[in-house]
C-alpha positions, 0 to 999 in steps of 0.5 A, spaced: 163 541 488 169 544 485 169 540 479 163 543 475 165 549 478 171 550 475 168 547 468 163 551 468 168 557 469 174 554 463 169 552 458 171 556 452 167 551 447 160 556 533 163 562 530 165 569 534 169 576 533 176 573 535 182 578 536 183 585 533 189 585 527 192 591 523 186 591 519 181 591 524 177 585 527 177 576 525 170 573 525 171 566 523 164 563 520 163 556 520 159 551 515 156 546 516 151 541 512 147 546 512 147 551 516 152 557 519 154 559 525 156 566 526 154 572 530 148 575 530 150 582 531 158 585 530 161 591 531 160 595 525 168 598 522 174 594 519 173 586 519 176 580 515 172 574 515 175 567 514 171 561 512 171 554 515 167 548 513 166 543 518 160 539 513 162 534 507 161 537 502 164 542 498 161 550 501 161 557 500 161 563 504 157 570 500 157 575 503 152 581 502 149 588 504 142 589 503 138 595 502 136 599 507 128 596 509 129 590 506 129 583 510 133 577 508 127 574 508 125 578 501 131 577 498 129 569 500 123 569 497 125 573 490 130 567 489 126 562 490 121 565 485 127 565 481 127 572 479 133 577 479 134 580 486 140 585 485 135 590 486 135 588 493 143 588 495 146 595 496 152 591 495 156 585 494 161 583 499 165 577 495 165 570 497 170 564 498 170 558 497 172 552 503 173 544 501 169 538 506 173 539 513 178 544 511 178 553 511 178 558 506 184 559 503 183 567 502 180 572 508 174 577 505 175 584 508 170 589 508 168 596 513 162 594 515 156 600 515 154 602 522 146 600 523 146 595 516 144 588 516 149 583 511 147 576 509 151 570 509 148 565 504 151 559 500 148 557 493 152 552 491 148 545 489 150 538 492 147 535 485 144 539 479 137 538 479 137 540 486 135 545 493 141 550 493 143 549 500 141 557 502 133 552 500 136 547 506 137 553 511 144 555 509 143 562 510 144 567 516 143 575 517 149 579 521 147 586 524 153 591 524 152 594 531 156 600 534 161 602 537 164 601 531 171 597 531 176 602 530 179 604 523 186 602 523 192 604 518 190 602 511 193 596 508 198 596 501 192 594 498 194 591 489 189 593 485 185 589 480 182 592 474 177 590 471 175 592 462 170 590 457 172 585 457 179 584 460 183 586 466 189 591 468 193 587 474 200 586 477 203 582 472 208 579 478 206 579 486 213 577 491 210 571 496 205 572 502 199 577 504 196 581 499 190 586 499 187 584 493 181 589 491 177 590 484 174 595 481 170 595 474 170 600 468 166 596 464 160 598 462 157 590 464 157 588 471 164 584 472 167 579 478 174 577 478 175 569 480 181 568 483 185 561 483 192 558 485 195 553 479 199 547 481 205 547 481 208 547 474 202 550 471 200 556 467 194 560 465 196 558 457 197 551 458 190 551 462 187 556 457 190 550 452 186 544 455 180 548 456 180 549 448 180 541 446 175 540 452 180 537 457 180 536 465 182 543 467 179 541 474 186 537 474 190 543 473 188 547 478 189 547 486 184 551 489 180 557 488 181 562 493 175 566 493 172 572 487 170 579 488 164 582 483 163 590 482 157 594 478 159 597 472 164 604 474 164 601 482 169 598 486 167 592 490 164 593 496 170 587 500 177 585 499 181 579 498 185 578 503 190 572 500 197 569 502 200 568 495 205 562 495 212 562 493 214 561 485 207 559 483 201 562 478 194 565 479 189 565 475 184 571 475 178 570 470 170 573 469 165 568 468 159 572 468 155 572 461 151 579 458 145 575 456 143 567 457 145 565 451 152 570 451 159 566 452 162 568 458 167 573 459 172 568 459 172 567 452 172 573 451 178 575 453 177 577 460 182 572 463 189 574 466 194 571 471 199 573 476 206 570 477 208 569 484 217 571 484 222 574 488 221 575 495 216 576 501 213 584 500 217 585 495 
């Protein structure tokens, strides 16, 4: 639930390949409670993904490569065990995130690899102290096949950069579609939230609520999606996001270094994105 996501995030104290776009072809994945509907195989080449939740409670869909020779079924077994299972992922592709009954804001983009497997997994918990919803069977593999969509011309794409522990970005963005992507130039692994402001609000005036322990949830429209890079890599997908008309992003880092470290939010690693002008401007 979005609730104690955000919470967490602030704490400073049947779906088918549809069409072909400029960026190549549009496959719909659908949630349910709890399970996926989505292609078992693909053509390889330049994709975008969009996320409907057709459940009623909150979803998300995390999209992934895995290495060469590992099964989903390892990667399961490592998670259940509870132990890291980073090793066994060839490269994050991102996630978004979908409210009961509703569609993904943001689109995720990505070139899939000729003959790779990518893995579909929602971890999100209905309660605390219960099974993630992947433990319920939310989960699927996606073989990237040939022929290969063909590569078409590359979108203008505005880059986000991620530091220890702060990010480089376009302090202002005109209205409608943009390509977001993340590269990390830490030395820590680092992801990049994205999240839309109400109408009204600032990032400074969250970051004031967040301090003295207030609701931020109340502050905060929705959040897109995230990208996450390895350090000195860029993140294997891109945000695809229509940015809305005289509003405030947010984009922060809430990975920690260790279990008992403060997130790289409290650390400084937060930005924010005004929304002006006009459309492709």
């Amino acid at each position: 639930m979005r609730t104690s996501f955000i919470a967490l995030l602030f704490a400073l104290t049947s779906c088918t390949a549809k069409q072909s776009t400029p960026h190549g072809q549009v496959v719909e994945v659908v949630g349910s409670d709890y399970a996926f509907q989505v292609p078992e195989k693909i053509a390889a080449g330049p994709t975008v993904f969009h996320f409907v939740n057709k459940g009623k409670v909150r979803h998300e869909l995390n999209l992934f490569m895995l290495k060469r020779g590992t099964t989903i079924q390892q990667y399961l077994d490592r998670r259940k065990q509870q132990k890291p299972a980073q090793d066994l992922i060839d490269g994050p592709i991102g996630v978004l995130f979908a409210e009961p009954g509703s569609r993904s804001d943001a689109g995720l983009s990505a070139d899939l690899v000729p003959g790779r497997d990518y893995v579909a997994i929602c971890i999100f918990k209905d309660q605390p102290n219960g099974p993630a919803h992947y433990e319920m069977g939310m989960y699927a593999l996606i073989n990237a096949r040939e022929p290969a969509v063909a590569q078409k011309t590359a979108a203008r794409a505005d880059s986000i950069v991620g530091l220890d522990y702060a990010f480089e970005y376009p302090a202002t963005l005109g209205p409608g579609h943009h390509t977001l992507t993340f590269e990390n130039r830490g030395k820590v692994r680092h992801e990049m939230v994205l999240m839309r402001l109400k109408k009204g609000i600032t990032t400074d005036s969250v970051l004031k609520v967040a301090r003295t322990n207030g609701n931020t949830d109340a502050l905060i429209d929705d959040a897109p999606g995230l990208l996450t890079a390895s350090p000195g890599q860029k993140s294997a997908g891109r945000l695809e996001v229509d940015l809305l008309s005289g509003r405030e992003y947010t984009l922060a880092c809430f990975f920690s270094d260790s279990t008992n470290a403060p997130p790289h939010v409290a650390l400084g690693m937060y930005g924010r994105i005004r929304v002006t002008g006009s459309p492709g401007n």
